[in-house]
C-alpha positions in Angstrom: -33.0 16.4 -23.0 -35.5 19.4 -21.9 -38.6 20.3 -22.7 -39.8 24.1 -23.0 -42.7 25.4 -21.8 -45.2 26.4 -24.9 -48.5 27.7 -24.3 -49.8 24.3 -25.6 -53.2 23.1 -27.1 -55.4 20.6 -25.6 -53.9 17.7 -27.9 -50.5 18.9 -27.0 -50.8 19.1 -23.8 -51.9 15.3 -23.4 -49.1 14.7 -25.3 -47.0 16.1 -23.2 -48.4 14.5 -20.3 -48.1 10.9 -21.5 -44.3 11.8 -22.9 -43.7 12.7 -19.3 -44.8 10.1 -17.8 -42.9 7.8 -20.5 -45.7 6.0 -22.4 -43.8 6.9 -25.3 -45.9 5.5 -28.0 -48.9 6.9 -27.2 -47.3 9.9 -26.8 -46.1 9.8 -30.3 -49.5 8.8 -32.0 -50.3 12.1 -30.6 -47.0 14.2 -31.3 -48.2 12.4 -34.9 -52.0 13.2 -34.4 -50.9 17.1 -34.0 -48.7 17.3 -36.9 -51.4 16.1 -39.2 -53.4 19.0 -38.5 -50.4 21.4 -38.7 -47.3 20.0 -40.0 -45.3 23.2 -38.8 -46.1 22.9 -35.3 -42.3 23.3 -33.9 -43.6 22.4 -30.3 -44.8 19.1 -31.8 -41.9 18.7 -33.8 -39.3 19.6 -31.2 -40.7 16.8 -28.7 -41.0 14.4 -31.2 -37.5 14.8 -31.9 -36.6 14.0 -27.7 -38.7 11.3 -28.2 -36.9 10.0 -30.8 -33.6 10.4 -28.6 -35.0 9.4 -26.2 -35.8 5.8 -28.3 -32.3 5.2 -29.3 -33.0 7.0 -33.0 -30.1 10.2 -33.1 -30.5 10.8 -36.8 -34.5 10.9 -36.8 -34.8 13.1 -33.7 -32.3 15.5 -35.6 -34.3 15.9 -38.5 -37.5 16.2 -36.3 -35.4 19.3 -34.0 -33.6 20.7 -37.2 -37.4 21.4 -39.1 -38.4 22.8 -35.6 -35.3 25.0 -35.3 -36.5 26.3 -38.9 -39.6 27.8 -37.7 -38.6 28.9 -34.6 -35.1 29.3 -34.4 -35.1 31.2 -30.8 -35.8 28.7 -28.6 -32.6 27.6 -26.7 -34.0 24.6 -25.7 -34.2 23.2 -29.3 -30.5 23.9 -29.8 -30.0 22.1 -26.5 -31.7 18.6 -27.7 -30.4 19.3 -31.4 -26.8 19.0 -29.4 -27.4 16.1 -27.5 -28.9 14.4 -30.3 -26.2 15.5 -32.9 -23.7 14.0 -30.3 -25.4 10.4 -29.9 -24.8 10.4 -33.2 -21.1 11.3 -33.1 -21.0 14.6 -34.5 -18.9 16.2 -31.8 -18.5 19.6 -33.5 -21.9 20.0 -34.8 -23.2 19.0 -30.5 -21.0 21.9 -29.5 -22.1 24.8 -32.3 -25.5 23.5 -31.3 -25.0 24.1 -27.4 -23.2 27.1 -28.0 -26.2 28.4 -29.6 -28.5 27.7 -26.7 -26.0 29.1 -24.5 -26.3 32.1 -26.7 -30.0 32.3 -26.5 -30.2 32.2 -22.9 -26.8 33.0 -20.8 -28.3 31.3 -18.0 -28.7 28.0 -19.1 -25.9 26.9 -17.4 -26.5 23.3 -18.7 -25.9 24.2 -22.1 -22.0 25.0 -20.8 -22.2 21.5 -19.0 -23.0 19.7 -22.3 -20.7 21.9 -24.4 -18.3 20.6 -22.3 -18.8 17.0 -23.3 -19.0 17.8 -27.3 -15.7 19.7 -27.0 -13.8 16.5 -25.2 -15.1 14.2 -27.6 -13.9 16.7 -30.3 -10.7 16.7 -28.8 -10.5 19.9 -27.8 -9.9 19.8 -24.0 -8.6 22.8 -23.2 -12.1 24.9 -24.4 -13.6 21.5 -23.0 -12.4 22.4 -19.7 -13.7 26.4 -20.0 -16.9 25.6 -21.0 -17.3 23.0 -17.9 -15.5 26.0 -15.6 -18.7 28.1 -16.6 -21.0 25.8 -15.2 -19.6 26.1 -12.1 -19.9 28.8 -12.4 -23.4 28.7 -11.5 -23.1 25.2 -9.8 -20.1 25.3 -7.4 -21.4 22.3 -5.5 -22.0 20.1 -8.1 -19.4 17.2 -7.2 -19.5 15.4 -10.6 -18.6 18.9 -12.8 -15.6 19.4 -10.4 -14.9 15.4 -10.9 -15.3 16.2 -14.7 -12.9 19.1 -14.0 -10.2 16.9 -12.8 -10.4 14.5 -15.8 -9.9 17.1 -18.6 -6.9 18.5 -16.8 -5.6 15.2 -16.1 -5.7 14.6 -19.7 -4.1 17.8 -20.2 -1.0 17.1 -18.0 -2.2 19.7 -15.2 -1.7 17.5 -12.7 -2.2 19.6 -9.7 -5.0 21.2 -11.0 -6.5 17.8 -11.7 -6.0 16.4 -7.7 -7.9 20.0 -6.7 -11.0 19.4 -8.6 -10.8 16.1 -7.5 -10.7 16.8 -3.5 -12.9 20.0 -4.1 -15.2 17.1 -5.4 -14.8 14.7 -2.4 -15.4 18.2 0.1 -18.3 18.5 -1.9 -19.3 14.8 -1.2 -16.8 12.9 0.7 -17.9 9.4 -0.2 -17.4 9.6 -4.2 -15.2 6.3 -5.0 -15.2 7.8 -8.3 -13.2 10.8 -7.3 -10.6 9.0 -4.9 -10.2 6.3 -7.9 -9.6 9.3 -10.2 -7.4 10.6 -7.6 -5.3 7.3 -7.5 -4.9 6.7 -11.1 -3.7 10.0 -11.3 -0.8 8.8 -8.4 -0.1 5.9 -10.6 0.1 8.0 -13.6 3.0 10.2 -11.7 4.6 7.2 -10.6 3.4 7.2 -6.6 1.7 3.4 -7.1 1.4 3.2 -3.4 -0.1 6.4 -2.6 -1.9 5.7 -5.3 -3.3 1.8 -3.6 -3.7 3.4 -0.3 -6.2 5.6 -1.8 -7.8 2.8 -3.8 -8.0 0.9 -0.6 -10.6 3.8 0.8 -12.0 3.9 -2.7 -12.9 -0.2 -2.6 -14.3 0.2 1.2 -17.2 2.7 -0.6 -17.6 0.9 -3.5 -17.2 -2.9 -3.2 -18.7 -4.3 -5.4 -18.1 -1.6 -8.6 -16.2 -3.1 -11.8 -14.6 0.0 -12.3 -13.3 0.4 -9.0 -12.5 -3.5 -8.3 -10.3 -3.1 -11.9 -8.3 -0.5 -11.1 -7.4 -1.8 -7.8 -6.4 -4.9 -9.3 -4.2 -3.2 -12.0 -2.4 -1.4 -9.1 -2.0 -4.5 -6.8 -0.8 -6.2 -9.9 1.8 -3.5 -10.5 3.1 -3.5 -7.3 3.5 -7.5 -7.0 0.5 -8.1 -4.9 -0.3 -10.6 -7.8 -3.1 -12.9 -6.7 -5.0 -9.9 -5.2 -4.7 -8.1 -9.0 -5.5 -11.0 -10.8 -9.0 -11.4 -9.1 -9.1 -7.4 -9.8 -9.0 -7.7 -13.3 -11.7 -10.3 -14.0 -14.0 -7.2 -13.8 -12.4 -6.2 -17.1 -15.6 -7.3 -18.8 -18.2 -5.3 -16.7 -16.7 -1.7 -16.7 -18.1 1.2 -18.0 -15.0 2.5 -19.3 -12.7 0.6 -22.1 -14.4 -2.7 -21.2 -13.3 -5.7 -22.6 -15.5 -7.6 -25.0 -17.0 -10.6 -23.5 -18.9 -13.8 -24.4 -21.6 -15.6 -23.7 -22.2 -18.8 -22.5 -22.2 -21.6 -22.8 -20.0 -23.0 -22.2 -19.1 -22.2 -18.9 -16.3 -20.1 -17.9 -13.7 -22.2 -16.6 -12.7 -21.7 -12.7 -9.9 -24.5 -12.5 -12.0 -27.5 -12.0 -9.8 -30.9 -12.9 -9.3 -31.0 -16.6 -8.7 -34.4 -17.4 -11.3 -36.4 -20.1 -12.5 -32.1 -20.3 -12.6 -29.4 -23.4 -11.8 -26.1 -22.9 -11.7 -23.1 -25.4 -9.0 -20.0 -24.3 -9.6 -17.1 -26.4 -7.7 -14.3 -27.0 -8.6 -10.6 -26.5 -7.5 -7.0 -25.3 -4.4 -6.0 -27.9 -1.5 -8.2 -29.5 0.8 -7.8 -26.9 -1.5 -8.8 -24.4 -2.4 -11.9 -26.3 1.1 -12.8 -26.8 2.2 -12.0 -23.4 -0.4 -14.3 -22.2 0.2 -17.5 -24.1 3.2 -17.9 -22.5 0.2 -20.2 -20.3 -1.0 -21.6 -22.9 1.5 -25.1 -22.5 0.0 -25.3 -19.4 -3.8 -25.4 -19.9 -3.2 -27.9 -23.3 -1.1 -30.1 -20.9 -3.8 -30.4 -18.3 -6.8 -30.8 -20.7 -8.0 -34.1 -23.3 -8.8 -31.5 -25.8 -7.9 -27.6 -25.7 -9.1 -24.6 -28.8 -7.4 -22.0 -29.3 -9.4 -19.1 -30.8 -6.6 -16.1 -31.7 -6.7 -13.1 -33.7 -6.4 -14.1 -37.0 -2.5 -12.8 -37.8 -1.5 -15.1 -35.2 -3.2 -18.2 -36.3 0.5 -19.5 -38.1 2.7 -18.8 -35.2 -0.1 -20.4 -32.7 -1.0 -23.6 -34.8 3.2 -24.2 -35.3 3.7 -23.6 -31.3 1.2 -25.1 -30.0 0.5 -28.3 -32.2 -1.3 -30.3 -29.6 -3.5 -27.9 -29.3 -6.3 -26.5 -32.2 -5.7 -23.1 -33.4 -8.5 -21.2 -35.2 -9.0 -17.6 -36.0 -11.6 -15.1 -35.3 -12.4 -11.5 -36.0 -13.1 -10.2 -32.4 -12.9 -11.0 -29.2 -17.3 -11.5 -28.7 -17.1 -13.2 -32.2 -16.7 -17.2 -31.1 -15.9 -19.5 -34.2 -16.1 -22.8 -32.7 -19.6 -24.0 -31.7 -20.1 -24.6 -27.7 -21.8 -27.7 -28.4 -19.1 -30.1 -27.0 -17.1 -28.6 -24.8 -17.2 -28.3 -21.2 -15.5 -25.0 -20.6 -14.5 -22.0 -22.0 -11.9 -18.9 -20.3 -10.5 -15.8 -22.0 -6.3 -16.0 -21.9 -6.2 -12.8 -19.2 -7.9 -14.6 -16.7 -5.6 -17.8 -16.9 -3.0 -15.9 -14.8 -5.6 -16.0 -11.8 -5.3 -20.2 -11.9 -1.4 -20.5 -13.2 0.6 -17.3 -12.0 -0.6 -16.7 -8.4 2.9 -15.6 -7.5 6.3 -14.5 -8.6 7.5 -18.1 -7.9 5.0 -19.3 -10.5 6.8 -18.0 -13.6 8.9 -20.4 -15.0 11.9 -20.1 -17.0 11.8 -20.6 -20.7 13.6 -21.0 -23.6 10.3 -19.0 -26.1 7.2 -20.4 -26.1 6.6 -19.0 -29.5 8.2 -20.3 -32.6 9.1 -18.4 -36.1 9.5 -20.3 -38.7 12.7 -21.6 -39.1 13.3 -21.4 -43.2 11.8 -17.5 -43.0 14.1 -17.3 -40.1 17.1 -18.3 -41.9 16.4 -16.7 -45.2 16.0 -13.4 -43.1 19.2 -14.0 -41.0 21.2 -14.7 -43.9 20.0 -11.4 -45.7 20.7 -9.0 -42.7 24.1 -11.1 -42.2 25.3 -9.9 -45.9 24.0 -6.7 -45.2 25.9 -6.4 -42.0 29.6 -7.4 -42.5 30.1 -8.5 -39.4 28.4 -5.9 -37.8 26.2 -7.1 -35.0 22.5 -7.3 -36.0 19.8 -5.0 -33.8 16.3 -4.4 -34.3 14.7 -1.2 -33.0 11.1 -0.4 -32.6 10.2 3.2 -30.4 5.9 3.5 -30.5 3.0 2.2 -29.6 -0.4 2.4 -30.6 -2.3 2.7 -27.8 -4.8 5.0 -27.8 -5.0 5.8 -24.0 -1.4 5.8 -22.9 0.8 4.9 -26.3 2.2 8.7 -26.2 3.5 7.8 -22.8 5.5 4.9 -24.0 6.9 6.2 -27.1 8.9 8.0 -28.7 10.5 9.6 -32.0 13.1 7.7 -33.8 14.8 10.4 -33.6 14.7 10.0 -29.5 16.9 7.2 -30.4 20.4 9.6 -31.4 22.8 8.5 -28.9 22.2 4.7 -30.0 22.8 5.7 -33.6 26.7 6.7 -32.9 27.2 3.0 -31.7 29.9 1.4 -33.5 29.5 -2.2 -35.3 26.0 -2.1 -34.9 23.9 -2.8 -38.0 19.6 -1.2 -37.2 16.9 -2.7 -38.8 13.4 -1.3 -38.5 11.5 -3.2 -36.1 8.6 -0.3 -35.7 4.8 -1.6 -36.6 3.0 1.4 -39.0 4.2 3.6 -41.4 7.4 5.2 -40.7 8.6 6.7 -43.1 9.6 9.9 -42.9 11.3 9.3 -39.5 13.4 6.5 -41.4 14.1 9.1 -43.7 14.8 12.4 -41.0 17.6 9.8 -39.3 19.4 9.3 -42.5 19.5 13.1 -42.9 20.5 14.4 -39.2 22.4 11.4 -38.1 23.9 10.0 -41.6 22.2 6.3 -40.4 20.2 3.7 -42.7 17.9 1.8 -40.5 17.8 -0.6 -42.2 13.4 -1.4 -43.9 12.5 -4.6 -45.4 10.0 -4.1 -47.7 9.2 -8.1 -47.2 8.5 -7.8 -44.2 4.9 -5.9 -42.9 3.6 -6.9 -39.2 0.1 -4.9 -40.0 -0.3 -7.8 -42.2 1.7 -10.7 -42.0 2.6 -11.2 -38.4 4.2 -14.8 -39.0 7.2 -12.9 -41.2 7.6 -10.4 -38.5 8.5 -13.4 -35.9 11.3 -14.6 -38.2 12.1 -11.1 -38.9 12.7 -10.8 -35.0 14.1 -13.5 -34.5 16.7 -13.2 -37.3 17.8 -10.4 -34.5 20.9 -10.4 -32.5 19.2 -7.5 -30.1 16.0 -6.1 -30.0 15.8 -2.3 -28.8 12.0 -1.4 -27.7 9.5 0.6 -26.0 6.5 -1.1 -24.2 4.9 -2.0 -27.6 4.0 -5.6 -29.5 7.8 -6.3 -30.8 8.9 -6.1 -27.0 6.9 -8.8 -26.7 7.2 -10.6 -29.6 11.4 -10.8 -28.8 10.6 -11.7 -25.1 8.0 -14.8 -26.7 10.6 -16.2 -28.7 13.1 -15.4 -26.1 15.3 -13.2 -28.7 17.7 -10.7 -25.9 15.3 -7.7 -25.8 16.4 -4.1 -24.0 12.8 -2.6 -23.1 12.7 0.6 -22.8 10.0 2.1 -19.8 9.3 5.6 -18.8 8.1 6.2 -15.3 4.7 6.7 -14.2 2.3 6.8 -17.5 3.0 4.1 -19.3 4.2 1.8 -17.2 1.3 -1.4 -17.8 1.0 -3.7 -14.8 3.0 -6.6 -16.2 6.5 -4.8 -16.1 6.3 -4.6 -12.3 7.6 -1.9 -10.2 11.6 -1.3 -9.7 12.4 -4.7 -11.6 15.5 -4.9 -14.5 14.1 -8.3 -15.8 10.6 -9.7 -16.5 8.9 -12.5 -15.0 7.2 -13.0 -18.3 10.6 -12.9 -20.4 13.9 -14.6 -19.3 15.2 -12.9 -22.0 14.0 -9.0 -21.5 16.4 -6.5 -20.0 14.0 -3.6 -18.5 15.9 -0.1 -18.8 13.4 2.5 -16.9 13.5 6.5 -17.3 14.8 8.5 -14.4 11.9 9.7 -12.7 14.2 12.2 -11.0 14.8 13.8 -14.0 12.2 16.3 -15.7 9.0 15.0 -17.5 9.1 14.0 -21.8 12.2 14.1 -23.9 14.8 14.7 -21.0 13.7 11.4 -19.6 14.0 9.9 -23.2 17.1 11.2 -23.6 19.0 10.0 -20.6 17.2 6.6 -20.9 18.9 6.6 -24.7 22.3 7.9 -23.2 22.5 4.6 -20.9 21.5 2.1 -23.5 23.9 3.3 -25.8 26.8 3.3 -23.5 25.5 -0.4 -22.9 25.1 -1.0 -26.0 28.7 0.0 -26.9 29.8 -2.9 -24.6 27.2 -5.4 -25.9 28.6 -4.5 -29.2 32.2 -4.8 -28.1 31.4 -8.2 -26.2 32.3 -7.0 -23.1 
């Protein structure tokens, strides 16, 4: 926030002077002192209002700015800190009429442009986002971190050489900015150049050692390229980075770091998404084996399908992640399930084989399979699922039902929907353009009951889906899955580079977009051209 410059009185002016030099409450007993003797002081009001901001309170110090605004409407700077404070407070679109406003007042506030910029990406708009960040650089060419800023929004955007010239603009700027050369790699990764994109990372560490953000995304790469043991030891920095950080825990007790378990407790809880928590129980045998007493603390739509596969072990639910049931009193260690790789799965060799570590239960199973059997008529039985949803990369990995035609025209194929979410009107657009009824179970809803969508699964002959939780729900249970990847975006770590099968999943078949090929549904297309000419001969049995 800024503060203008008003011809101030005596008692202002001391307010002022403690506010600067942040003795905040005094300065407030005499932002309080002034208004008492004239409640319509806007110059009292305004700074009142940053202080407020300034002490975590959004909603007061808009009510402070807004009354200041009323009686003197003209002065940018009160729009400025109105914006600021209306975004704390997550009104994006309010932050950005306010900034425009001050930019309005005074064209030379080139700040006002900077800020407007941040209320227009967390509106969503990136494209005026990106303008009103062009603008200030307008007037500040050599500000590194704009250019930086820059390179995010068209990133986001899918302007991908735009995006790696603001970056290096920003490292000519200041050529020792890990965050630029990070920014730089994950956008390699996210075009599908994962060793351009570690070389770059290496340079990026060298700088920045010791930084979470840094030391993750280097890890995700190594992991994604094989180099397993050095991603592992990457990731644990999940908990400590500024952006999308996982939720941690406190201790006690302490975090286990693969001391002898024997006579020992251990709690492994789960976190990150679904898929990631199943994914990651296939260790869970492991740890139980090794330990006189292991709790397993899961999201609770997983407590059934846990407590039934794991019955040595003690299953309980919990709400989040940082939300521990089970009182630390008692047990020697705790670890969250991503960080059990780094102890059990130092290498490709490390993966074993198996027949599903996960188990449906077997009378759902059968009442399901028997069901889709009458229904089929001999037809063979296949499950399709086509989103995910991811918030930072689930577009990447998905698509439309409708991206699914050239598997529709298979013969003596029976489809059942598979797909997580509400989906309708896609079920419905596929029965129009295509004359197919995919088949929907109305007994059957994973949002709420994810015990009946492992039976539903595994009442499957073939499962058919993107990067998503009912890929890894068939791989679990070791149901034949067909995943289908794109290239580049939306590629996560644990599908490898180049590979056809999965560590993680005897049972997965991975079918990957050509990256040759150009970029969205041309890619999806060809990718569902293959799989239904395999799929012809899966059906066939030959």
């Amino acid at each position: 926030m800024t503060q203008p410059n008003p011809a101030p009185s005596a008692l202002l002016k001391e307010a002022i002077a403690l506010h600067t030099a942040g003795r905040l409450g005094e300065a407030e007993t005499k932002y309080c002192e002034l208004l008492g003797k004239n409640n319509n002081c806007a110059d009292a009001l305004h700074l009142l209002g940053t202080l407020r901001y300034q002490q975590g309170n959004a909603v007061t110090a808009i009510e402070f700015i807004e009354r200041a605004i009323a009686i003197s409407p003209t002065v940018p700077e009160m729009h400025l800190n109105l914006g600021a404070a209306y975004r704390a407070s997550g009104q994006a679109v309010k932050a950005a009429q306010s900034f425009r406003k001050a930019r309005e007042l005074n064209p030379s506030l080139s700040i006002a442009s900077f800020n407007l910029g941040h209320a227009l990406r967390d509106a969503g708009d990136l494209s005026a986002a990106l303008s009103a960040y062009k603008i200030y650089l307008g007037a500040n060419p050599k500000d590194a971190k704009a250019h930086n800023l820059v390179g995010d929004v068209c990133k986001e955007l899918g302007k991908h050489h735009e995006a790696i010239e603001a970056y290096e603009t920003a490292l000519t700027i200041d050529a020792n900015r890990p965050g630029a050369m990070s920014n730089i790699a994950a956008l390699f990764r996210d075009l599908g150049w994962p060793y351009a994109a570690r070389v770059v990372m290496n340079r990026a560490l060298e700088l920045a050692p010791t930084d979470p953000d840094i030391l993750r995304t280097h890890g995700t790469l190594s992991l994604l390229i094989g180099d397993i043991e050095t991603g592992w030891r990457g990731l644990e920095n999940r908990f400590q980075t500024t952006a999308e950080a996982v939720p941690s825990r406190s201790i006690p007790p302490i975090v286990w770091g693969g001391e002898d378990l024997s006579g020992k407790s251990i709690i492994v809880w789960t976190e990150q998404g679904l898929g990631d928590e199943v994914l990651h129980a296939s260790i869970l045998h492991e740890v139980i084996a090794r330990a006189d007493r292991c709790i397993v603390e899961c999201s609770e739509r997983m407590v059934p399908v846990f407590a039934r596969s794991f019955p040595s072990a003690e299953v309980v639910g919990c709400k989040a992640p940082d939300s521990p049931v089970t009182p630390p009193e008692g047990i020697d260690y705790q670890i969250p399930i991503g960080s059990l790789g780094l102890h059990f799965r130092p290498d490709f060799a490390r993966f074993p084989k198996h027949e599903g570590y996960l188990r449906a239960d077997p009378a759902k199973v059968n009442d399901l399979r028997r069901r889709y059997e009458d229904m089929a008529g001999g037809r063979r039985i296949v499950g399709l699922s086509w989103r995910s949803k991811n918030e930072r990369i689930g577009e990447a990995k998905s698509t439309g039902l409708s991206g699914f035609a050239p598997i529709f025209q298979t013969p003596g194929v029976m489809f059942v929907n598979l797909q997580y979410g509400e989906c309708s009107e896609e079920l419905a657009e596929v029965r129009e353009r295509f004359g197919v009824e995919v088949v929907q179970d109305q007994t059957v809803d994973p949002i709420k009951d994810m015990d009946a969508f492992f039976a539903q699964v595994a009442a499957m002959d073939l499962v058919l889906s993107t990067s998503n939780t009912t890929a890894h729900v068939a791989g679990a249970q070791n149901i034949p899955v067909w995943v289908l990847l794109p290239h580049g975006k939306g590629v996560i770590w644990y599908w490898f580079l180049r590979r056809s099968d999965s560590p993680w999943y005897p049972s997965a078949r991975l079918i990957r977009t050509d990256h040759k090929l150009d970029e969205g549904q041309a890619r999806w297309l060809d990718l569902a051209k293959r799989t239904a000419d395999d799929l012809a001969h899966w059906a066939q049995g030959t």
